[in-house]
N, C-alpha and C positions, 0 to 999 in steps of 0.2 A: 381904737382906730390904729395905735403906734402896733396891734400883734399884724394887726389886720393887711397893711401896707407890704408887708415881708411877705407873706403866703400870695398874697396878689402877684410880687414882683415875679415871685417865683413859675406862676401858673401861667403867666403872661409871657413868658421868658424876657420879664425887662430888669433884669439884674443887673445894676452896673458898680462899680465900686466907688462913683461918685454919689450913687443912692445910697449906698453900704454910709459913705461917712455923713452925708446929708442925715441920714436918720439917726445915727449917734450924735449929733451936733443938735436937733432939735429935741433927740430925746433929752442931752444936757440943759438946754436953755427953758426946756419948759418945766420939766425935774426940779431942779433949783430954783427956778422962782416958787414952783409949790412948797416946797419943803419952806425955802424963805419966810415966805408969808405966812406961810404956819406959824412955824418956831417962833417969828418976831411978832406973833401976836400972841403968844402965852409968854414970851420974854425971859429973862432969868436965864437957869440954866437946859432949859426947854432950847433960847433962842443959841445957846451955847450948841448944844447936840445936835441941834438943825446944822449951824457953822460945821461942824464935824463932817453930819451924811453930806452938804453942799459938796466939800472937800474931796470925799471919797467917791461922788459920783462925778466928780470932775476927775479925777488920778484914772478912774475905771474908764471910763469914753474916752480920756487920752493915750491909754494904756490898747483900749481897741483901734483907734486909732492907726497907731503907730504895729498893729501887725496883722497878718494875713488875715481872713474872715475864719472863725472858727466857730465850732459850736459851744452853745449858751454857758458860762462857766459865773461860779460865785450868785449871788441873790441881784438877780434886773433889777435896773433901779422903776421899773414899773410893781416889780411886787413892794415895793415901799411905799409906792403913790396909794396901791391897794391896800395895803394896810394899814396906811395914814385915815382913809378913808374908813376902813371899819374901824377903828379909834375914836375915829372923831361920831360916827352915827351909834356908837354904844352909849360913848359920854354924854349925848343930849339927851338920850333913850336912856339911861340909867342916871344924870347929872351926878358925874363927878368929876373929880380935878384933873384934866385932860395932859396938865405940862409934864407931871415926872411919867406916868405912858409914854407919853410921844418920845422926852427925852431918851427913854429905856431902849424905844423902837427906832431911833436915828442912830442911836450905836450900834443896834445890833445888826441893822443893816448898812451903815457902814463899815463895821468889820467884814460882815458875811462879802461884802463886794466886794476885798481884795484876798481873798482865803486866797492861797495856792492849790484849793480843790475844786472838782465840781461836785454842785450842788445840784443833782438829777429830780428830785422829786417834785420840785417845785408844779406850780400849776400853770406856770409860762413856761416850762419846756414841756409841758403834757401837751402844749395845743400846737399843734401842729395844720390842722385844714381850718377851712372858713367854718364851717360847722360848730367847731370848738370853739373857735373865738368865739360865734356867735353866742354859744353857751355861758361861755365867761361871762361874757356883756352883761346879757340876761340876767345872771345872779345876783352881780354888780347894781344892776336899777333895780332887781327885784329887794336888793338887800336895801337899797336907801328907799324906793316909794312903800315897801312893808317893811313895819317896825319888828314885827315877831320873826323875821326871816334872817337878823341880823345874825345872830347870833348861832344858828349854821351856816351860814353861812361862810362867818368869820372863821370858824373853828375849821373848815373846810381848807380854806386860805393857808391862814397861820398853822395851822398843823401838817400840814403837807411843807410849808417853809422849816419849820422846826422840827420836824423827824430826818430829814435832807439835813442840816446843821447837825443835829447829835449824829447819826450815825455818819456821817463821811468826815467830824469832827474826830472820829472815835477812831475810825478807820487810818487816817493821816497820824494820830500821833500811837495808836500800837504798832509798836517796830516788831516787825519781823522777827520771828525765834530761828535760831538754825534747827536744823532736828541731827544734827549730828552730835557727838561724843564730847565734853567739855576737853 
């Protein structure tokens, strides 16, 4: 529903820039209690990592915040929600120890949410009409009510997150050569 709300506002022409921070304000509050409640129910350094993405997805929404509306930059903190999610629906479907995953997956997307780059690939800046949300959704219930769907599902997801990380990871730190004469 948080892709769905934008594509609406937009279709509607009800865009206003008090929607704009309204929906960063509730994506933070409901973001952080998810990741919360996660992390402090695997505890350790699971609930430690959780503390971390809290952190970064609060510096990121305050960071939007405070400037003009621009387009989608660094990892949503909804592709974390979604990835929390195929995490957590592997681990029951395959039972195994869910805290160092999750921890691995609160870092990596709290760093990826303050890159100085963007991250194009992702599956939340693919969707752009209702169509596609609707698509997403779909994967989304199809991957938690079918057990054998997880797992393209996931790979779908997180590979499309992680191909956007390496390559404009690779891209930002190779400097430039001159092609001229030493």
């Amino acid at each position: 529903m948080d892709d769905l709300d934008g594509v609406l506002a937009a279709r509607l022409n009800l865009k206003s820039d008090f929607g704009a921070i309204l929906d960063n304000v509730c994506d933070a509050a409901s973001h952080t209690l998810f990741v919360l409640l996660v992390s402090m129910h695997y505890g350790g350094y699971c609930a430690l990592g959780g503390a971390v993405a809290v952190i970064c997805i609060l510096l990121r929404i305050s960071l939007r915040l405070k400037s003009p509306p621009q387009p989608p930059r660094g990892s949503s903190t909804n592709e974390l929600i979604r990835h929390m999610l195929f995490l957590l629906l592997l681990a029951d479907q395959f039972e195994f120890n869910t805290a160092i995953p999750l921890t691995v997956l609160f870092a990596l997307h709290g760093i990826s949410m303050l890159v100085p780059f963007e991250i194009p690939h992702l599956i939340r800046n693919m969707t752009r009409t209702t169509g596609s949300i609707a698509l997403v959704n779909l994967a989304l219930i199809t991957a938690w009510l079918v057990p054998v769907t997880v797992i393209p599902i996931a790979i779908c997801f997180v590979g499309t997150y992680l191909y956007s990380i390496l390559t404009q990871t690779f891209k930002f730190m190779v400097v430039p050569t001159s092609t001229g004469n030493p």
